[in-house]
py3Dmol code that shows the C-alpha trace and the ligand (Angstrom):
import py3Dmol

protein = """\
ATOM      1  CA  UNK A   1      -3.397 -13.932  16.758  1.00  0.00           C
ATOM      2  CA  UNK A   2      -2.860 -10.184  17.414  1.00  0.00           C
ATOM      3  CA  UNK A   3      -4.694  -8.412  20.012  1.00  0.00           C
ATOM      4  CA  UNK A   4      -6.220  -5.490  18.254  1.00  0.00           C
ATOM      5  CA  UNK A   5      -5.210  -1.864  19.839  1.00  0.00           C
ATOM      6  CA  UNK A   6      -6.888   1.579  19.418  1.00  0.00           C
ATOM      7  CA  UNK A   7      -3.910   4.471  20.330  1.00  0.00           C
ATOM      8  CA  UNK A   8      -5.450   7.990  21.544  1.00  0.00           C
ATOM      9  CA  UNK A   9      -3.065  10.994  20.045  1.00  0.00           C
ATOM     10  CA  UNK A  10      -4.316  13.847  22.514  1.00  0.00           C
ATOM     11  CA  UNK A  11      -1.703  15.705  20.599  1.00  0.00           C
ATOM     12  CA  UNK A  12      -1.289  19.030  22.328  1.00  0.00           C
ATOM     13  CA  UNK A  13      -4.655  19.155  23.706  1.00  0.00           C
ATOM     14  CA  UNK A  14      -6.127  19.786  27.304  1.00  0.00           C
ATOM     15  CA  UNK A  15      -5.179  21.153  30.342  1.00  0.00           C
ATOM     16  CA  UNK A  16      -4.715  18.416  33.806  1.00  0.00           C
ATOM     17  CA  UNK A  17      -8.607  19.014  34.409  1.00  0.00           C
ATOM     18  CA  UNK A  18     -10.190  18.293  31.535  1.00  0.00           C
ATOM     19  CA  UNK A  19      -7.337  15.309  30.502  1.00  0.00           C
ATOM     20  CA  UNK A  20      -8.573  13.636  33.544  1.00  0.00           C
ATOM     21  CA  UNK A  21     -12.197  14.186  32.696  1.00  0.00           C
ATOM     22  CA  UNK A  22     -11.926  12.820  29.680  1.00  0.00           C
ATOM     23  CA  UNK A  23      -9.767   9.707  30.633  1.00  0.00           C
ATOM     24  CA  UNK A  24     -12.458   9.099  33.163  1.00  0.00           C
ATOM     25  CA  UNK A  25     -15.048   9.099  30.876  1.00  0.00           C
ATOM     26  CA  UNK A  26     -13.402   7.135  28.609  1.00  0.00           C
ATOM     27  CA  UNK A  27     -12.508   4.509  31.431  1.00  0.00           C
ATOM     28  CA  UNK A  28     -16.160   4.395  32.439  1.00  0.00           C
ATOM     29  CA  UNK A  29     -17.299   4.014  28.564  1.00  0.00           C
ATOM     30  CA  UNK A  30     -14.618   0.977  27.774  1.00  0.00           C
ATOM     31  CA  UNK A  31     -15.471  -0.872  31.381  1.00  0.00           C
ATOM     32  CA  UNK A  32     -15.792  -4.412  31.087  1.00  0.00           C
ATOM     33  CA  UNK A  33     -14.475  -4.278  27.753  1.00  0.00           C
ATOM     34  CA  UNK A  34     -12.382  -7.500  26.818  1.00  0.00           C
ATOM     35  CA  UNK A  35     -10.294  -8.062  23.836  1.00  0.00           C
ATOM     36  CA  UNK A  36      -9.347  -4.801  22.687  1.00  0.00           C
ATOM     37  CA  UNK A  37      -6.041  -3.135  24.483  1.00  0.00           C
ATOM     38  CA  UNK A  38      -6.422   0.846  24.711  1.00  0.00           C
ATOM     39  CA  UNK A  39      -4.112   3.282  24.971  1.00  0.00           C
ATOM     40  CA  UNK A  40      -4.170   7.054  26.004  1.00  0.00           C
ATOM     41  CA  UNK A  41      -1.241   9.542  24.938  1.00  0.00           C
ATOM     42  CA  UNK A  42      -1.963  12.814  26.896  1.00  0.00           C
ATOM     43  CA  UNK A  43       0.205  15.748  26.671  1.00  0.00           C
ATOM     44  CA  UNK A  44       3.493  15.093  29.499  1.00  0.00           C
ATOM     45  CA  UNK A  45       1.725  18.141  31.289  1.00  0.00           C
ATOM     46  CA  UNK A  46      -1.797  15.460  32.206  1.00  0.00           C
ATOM     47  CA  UNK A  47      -0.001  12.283  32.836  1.00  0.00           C
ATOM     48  CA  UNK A  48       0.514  12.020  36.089  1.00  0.00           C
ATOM     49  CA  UNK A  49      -3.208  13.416  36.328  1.00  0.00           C
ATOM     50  CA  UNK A  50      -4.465  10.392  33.228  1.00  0.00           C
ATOM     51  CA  UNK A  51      -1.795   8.177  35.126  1.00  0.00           C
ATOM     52  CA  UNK A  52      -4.152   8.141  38.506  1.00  0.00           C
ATOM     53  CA  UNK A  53      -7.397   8.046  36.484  1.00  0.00           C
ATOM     54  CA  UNK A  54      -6.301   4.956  34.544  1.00  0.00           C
ATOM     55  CA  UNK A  55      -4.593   3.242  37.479  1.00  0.00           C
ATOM     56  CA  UNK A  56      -5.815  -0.211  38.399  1.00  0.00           C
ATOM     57  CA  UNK A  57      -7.932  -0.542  34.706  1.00  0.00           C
ATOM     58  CA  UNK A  58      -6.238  -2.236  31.478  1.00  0.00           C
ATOM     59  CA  UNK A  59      -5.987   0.816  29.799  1.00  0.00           C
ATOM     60  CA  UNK A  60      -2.610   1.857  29.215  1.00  0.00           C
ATOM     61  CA  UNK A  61      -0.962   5.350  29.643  1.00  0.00           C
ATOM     62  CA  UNK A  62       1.372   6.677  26.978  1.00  0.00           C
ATOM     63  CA  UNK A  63       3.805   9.264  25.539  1.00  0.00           C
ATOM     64  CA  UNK A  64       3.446  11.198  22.066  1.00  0.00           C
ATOM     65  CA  UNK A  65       7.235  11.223  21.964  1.00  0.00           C
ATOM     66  CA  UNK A  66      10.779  10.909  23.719  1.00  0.00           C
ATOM     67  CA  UNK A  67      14.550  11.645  23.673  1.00  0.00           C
ATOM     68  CA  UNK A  68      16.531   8.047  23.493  1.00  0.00           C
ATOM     69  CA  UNK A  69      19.169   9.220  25.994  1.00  0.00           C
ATOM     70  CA  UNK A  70      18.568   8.033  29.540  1.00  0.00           C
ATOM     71  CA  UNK A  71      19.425  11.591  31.211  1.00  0.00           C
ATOM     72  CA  UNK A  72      22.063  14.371  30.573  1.00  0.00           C
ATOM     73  CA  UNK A  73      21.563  18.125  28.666  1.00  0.00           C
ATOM     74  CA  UNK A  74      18.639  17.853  26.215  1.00  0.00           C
ATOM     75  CA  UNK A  75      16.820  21.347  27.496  1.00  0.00           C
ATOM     76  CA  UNK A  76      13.175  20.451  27.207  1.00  0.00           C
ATOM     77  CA  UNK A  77      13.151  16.725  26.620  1.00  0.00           C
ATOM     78  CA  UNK A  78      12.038  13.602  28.663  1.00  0.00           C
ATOM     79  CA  UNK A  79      14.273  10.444  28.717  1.00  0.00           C
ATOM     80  CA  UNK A  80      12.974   6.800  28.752  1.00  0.00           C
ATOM     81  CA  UNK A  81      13.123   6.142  32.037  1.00  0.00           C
ATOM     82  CA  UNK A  82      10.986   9.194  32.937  1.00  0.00           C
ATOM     83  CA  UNK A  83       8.524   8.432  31.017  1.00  0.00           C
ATOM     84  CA  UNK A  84       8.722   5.324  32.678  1.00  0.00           C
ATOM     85  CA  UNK A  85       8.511   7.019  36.270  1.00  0.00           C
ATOM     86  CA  UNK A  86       5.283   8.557  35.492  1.00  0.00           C
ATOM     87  CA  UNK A  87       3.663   5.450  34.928  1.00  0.00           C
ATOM     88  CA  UNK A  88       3.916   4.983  30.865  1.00  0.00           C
ATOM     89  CA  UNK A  89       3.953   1.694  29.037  1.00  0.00           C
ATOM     90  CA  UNK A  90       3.865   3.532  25.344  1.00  0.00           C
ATOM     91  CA  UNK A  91       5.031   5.923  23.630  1.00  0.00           C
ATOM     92  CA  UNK A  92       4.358   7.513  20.276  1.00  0.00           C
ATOM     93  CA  UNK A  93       7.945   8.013  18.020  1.00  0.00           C
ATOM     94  CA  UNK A  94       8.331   9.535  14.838  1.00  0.00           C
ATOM     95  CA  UNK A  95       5.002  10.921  14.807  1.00  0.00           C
ATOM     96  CA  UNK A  96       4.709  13.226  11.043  1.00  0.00           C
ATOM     97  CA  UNK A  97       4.280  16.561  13.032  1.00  0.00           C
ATOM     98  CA  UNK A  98       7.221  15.610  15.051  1.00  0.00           C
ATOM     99  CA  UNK A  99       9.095  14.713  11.899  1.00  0.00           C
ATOM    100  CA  UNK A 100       7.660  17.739  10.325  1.00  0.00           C
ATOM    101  CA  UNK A 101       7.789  20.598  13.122  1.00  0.00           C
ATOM    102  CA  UNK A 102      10.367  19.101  15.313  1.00  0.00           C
ATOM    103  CA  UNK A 103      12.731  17.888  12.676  1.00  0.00           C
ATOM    104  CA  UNK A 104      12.798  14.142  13.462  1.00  0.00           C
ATOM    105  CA  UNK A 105      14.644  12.066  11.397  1.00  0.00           C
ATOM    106  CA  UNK A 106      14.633   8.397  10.249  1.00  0.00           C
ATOM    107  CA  UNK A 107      17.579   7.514  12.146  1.00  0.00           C
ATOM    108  CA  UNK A 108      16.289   9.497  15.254  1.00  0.00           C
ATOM    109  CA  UNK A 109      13.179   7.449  15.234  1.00  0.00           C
ATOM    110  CA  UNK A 110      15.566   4.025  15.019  1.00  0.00           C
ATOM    111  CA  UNK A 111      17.504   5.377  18.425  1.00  0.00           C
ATOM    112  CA  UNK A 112      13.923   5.899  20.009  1.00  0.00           C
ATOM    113  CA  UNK A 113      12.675   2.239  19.107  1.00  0.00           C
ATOM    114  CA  UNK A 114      15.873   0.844  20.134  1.00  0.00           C
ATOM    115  CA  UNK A 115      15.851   3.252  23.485  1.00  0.00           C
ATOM    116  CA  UNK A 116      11.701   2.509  23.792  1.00  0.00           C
ATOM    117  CA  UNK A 117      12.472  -1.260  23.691  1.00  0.00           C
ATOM    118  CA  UNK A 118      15.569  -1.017  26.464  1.00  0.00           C
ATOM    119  CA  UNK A 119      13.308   0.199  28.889  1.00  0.00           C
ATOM    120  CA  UNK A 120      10.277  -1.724  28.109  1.00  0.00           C
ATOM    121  CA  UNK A 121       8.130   0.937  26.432  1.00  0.00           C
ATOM    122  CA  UNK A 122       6.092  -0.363  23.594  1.00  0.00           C
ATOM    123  CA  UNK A 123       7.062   1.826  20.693  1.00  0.00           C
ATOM    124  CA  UNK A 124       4.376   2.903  18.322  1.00  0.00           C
ATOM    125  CA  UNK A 125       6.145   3.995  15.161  1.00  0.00           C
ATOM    126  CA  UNK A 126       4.741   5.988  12.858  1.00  0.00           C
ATOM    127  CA  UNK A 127       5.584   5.923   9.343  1.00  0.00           C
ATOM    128  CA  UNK A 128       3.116   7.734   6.262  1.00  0.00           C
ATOM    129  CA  UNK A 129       4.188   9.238   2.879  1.00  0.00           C
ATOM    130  CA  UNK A 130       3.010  13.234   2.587  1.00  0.00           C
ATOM    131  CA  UNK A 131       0.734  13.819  -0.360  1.00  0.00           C
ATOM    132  CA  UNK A 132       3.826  14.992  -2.800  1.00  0.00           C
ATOM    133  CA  UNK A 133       5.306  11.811  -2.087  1.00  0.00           C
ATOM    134  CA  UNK A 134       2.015   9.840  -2.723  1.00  0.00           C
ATOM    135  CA  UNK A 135       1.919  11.571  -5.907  1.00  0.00           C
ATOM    136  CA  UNK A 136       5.234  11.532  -7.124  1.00  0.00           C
ATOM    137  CA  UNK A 137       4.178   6.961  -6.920  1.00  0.00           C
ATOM    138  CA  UNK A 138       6.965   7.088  -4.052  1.00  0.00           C
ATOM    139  CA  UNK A 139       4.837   6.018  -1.126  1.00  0.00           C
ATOM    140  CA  UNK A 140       6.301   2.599  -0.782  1.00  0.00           C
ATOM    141  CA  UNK A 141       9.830   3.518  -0.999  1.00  0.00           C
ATOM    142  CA  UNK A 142       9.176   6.185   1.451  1.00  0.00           C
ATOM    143  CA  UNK A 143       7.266   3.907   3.996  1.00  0.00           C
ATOM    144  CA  UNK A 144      10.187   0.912   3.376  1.00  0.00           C
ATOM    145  CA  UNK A 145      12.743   3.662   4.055  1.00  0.00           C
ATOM    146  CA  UNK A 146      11.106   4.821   7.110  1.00  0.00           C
ATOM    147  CA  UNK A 147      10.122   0.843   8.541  1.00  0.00           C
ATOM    148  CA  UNK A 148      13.670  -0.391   7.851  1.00  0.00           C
ATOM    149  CA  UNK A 149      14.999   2.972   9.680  1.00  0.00           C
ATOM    150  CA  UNK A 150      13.131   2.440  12.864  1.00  0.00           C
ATOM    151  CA  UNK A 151      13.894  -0.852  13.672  1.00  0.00           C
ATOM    152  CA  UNK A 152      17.864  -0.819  12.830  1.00  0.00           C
ATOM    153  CA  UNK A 153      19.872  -1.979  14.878  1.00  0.00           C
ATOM    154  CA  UNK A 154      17.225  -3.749  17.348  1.00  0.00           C
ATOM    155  CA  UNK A 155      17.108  -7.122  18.963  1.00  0.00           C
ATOM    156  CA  UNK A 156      14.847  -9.723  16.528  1.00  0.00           C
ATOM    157  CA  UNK A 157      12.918 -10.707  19.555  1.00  0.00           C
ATOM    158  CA  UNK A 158      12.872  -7.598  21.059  1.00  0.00           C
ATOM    159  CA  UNK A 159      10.305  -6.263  18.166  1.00  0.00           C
ATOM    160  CA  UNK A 160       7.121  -8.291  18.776  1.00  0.00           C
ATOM    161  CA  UNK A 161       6.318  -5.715  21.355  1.00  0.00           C
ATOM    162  CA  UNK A 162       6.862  -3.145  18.365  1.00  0.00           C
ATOM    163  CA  UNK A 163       3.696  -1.074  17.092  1.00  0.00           C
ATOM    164  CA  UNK A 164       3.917   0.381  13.525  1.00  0.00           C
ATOM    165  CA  UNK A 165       1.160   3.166  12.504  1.00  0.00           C
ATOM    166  CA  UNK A 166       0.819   3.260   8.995  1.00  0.00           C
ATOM    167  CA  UNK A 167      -0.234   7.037   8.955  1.00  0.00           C
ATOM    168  CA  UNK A 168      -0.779   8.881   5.779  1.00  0.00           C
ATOM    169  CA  UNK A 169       0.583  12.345   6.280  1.00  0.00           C
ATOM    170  CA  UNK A 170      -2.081  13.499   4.030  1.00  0.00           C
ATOM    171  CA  UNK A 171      -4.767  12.272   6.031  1.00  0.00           C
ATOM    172  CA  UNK A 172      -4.421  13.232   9.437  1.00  0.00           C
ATOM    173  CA  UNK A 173      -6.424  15.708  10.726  1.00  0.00           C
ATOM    174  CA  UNK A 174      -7.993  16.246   6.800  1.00  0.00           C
ATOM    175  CA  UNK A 175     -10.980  14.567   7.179  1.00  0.00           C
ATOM    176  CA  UNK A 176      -9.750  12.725   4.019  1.00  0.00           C
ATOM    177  CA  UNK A 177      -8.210   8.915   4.783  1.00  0.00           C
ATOM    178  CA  UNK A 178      -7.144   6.002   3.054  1.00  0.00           C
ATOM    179  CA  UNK A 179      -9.120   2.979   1.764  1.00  0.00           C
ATOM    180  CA  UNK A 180      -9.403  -0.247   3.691  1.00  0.00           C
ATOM    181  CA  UNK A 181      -7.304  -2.332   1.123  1.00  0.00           C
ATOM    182  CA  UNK A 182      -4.789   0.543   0.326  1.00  0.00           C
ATOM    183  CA  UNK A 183      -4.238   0.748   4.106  1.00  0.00           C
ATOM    184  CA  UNK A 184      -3.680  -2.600   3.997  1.00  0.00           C
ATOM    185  CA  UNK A 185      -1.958  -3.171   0.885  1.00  0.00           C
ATOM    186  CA  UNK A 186       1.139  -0.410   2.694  1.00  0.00           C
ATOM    187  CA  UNK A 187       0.771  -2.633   6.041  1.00  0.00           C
ATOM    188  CA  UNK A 188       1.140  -5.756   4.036  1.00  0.00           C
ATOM    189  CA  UNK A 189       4.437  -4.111   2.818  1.00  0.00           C
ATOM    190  CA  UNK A 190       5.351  -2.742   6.249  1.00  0.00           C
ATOM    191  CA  UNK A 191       5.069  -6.782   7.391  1.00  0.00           C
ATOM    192  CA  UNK A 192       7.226  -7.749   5.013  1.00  0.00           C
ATOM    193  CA  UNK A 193       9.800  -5.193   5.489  1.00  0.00           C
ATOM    194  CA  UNK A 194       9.435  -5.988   9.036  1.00  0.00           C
ATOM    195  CA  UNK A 195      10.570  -9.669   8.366  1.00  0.00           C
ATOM    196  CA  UNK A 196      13.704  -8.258   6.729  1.00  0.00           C
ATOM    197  CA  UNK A 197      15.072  -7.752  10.078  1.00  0.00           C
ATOM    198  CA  UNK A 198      12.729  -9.525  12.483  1.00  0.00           C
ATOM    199  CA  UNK A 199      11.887 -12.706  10.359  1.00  0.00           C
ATOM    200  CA  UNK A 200       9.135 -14.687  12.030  1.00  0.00           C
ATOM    201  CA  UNK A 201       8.491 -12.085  14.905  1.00  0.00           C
ATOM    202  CA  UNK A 202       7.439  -9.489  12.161  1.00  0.00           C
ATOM    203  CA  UNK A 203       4.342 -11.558  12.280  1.00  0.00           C
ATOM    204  CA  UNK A 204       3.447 -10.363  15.751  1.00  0.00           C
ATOM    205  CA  UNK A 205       4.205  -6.646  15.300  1.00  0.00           C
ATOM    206  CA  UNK A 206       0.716  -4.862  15.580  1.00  0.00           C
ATOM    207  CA  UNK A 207       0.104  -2.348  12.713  1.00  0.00           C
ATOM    208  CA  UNK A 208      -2.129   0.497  13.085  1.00  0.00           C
ATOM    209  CA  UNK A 209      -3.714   2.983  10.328  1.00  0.00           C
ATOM    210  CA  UNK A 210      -3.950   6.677  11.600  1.00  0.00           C
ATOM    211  CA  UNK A 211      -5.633   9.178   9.490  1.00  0.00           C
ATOM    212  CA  UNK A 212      -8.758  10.684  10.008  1.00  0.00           C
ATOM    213  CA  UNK A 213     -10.501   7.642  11.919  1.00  0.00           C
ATOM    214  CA  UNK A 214     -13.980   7.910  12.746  1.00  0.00           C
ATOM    215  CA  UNK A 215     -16.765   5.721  14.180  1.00  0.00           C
ATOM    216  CA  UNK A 216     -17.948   5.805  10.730  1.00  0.00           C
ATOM    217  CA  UNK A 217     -15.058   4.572   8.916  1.00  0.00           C
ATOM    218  CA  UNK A 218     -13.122   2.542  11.337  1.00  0.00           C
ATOM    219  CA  UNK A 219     -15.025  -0.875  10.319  1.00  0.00           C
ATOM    220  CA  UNK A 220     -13.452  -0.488   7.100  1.00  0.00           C
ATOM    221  CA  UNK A 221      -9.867  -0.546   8.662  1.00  0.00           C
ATOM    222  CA  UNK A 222     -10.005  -3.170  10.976  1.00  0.00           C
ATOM    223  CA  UNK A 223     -11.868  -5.515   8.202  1.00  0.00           C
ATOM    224  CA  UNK A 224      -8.090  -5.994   7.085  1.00  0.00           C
ATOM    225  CA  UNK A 225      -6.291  -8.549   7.526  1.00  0.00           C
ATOM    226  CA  UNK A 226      -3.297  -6.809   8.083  1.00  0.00           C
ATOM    227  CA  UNK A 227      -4.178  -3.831   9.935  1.00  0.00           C
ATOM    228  CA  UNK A 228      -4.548  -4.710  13.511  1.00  0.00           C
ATOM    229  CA  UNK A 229      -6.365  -1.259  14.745  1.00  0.00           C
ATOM    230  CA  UNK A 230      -6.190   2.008  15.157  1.00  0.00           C
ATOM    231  CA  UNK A 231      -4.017   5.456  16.408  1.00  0.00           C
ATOM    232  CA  UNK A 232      -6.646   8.437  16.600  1.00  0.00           C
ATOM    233  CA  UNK A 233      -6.252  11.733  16.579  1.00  0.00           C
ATOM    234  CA  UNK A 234      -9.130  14.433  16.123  1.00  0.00           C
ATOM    235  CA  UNK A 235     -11.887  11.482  17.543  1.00  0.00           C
ATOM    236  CA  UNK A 236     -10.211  10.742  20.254  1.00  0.00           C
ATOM    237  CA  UNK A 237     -10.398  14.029  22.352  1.00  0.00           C
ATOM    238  CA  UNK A 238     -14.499  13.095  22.082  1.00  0.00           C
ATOM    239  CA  UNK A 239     -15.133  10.786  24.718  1.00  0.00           C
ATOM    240  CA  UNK A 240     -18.309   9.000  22.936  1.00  0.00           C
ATOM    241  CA  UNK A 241     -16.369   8.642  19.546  1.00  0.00           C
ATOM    242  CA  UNK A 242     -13.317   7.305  21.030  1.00  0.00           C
ATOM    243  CA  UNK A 243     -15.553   4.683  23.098  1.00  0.00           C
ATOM    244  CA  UNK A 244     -17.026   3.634  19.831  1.00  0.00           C
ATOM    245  CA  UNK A 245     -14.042   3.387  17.871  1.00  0.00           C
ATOM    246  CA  UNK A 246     -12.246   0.983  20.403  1.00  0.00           C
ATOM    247  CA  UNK A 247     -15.538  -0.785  21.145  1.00  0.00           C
ATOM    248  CA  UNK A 248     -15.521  -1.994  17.366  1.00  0.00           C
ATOM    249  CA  UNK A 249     -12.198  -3.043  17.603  1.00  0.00           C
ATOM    250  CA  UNK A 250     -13.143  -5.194  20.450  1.00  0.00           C
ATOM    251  CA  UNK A 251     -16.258  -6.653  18.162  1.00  0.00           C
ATOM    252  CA  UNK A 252     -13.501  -7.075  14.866  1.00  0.00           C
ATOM    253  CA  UNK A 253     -11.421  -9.057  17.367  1.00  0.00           C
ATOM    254  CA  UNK A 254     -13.287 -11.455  18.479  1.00  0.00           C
ATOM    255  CA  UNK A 255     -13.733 -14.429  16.917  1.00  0.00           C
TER     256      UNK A 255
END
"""
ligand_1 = """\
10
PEP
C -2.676 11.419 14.426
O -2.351 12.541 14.754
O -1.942 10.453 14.690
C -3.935 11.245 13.720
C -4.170 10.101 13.138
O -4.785 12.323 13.723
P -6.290 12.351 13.130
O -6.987 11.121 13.631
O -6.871 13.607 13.682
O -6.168 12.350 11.646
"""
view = py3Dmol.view(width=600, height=400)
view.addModel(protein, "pdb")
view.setStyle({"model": 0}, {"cartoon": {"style": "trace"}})
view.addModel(ligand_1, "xyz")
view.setStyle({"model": 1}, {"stick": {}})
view.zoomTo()
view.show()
């Protein structure tokens, strides 16, 4: 059994005072709540300020990215174990606006997982074919390209702590998303191309759809049998909307 998780994508959003306003209202919404694990990626600027808020609650603190190198001259970048020092136990990698802006590449992303795992970060990869892609009928070669990229090279075992986002580069922050079953028909494939490397322990990797997730539609996602939750983006800088969204994960898990 997989312990749903809804991943908050602050993106590059919020000063330290209104991060930790929102990370407080967010712990205060989700208290009590059992069976769902949450995580909050603020910008690196907030998390020592989210860090504090979230300290001593189940909610866990994350990164929207990293360098895989443990220190040395990579002007502007944070290593693993910095990310650990400020109290992280996640971090986004591959994300499509990193890909896109940043110039990220598939075997970048592997280093990351493999450097995410070494220091006990749980790596959420993201993986999602842009709409020419889609089009063109590539998206499963591109989304088997990108899953078998990110986890070269890594430890079997190593992966169950592994989280993949399935994240349609068309649909984030469009207010257009996938369906239900042809979210889960690309995790299904993810799985599998998961067990190419992994074998058995594929079947504990958590995979996420990210796309323009919504109270509204997010009972539709986690209805699948292979999708396991949720990374948010846009709905997740609302306190009440990201409450909701993680609060139905916590009634889809439960048995
Ligand atoms: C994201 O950036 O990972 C994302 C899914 O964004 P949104 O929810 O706004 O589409």
């Amino acid at each position: 059994m997989r312990a749903p998780l809804i991943a908050a994508n602050w993106k590059m959003h919020m000063t330290r005072e209104p991060a930790g306003r929102l990370a407080g209202d967010i712990v205060r919404g989700l208290a009590g709540l059992d069976g769902v694990q949450v995580v909050l990626c603020p910008p690196a600027t907030a998390l020592d300020v989210v860090a504090r808020v979230l300290a001593g609650t189940p909610i866990l603190l994350g990164a929207q990215t990293m360098h895989w190198e443990t220190q040395g001259a990579y002007t502007g970048e944070l290593s693993p174990p910095m990310l650990v020092d400020a109290g992280c136990r996640a971090v986004i990698l591959g994300h499509s606006e990193r890909r896109r802006y940043f110039g990220e590449t598939d075997d970048g992303v592997g280093k990351k997982v493999r450097a995410a795992l070494a220091h006990r970060l749980v790596p959420i990869a993201c993986v999602g074919e842009r709409l020419e892609e889609r089009e063109a009928g590539s998206t499963d070669a591109v989304v088997v390209r990108q899953v078998r990229a990110a986890v070269a090279g890594s430890d079997a075992e190593a992966l169950s702590s592994l989280v993949v986002a399935y994240e349609p580069v068309w649909a984030i922050g469009t207010g257009r998303h996938a369906t239900g079953r042809e979210a889960d028909r690309v995790a299904a494939l993810i799985r599998r191309t998961l067990a190419e490397s992994a074998g058995p322990v594929a079947g504990r990797v958590r995979i996420l759809y990210g796309g323009s997730v919504t109270p509204g539609n997010i009972g539709e996602f986690l209805e699948q049998p292979e999708i396991d939750g949720a990374l948010v983006g846009g709905a997740s800088l609302d306190a009440q909307a990201f409450i909701a969204i993680a609060r139905a994960a916590c009634r889809a898990g439960s048995p």
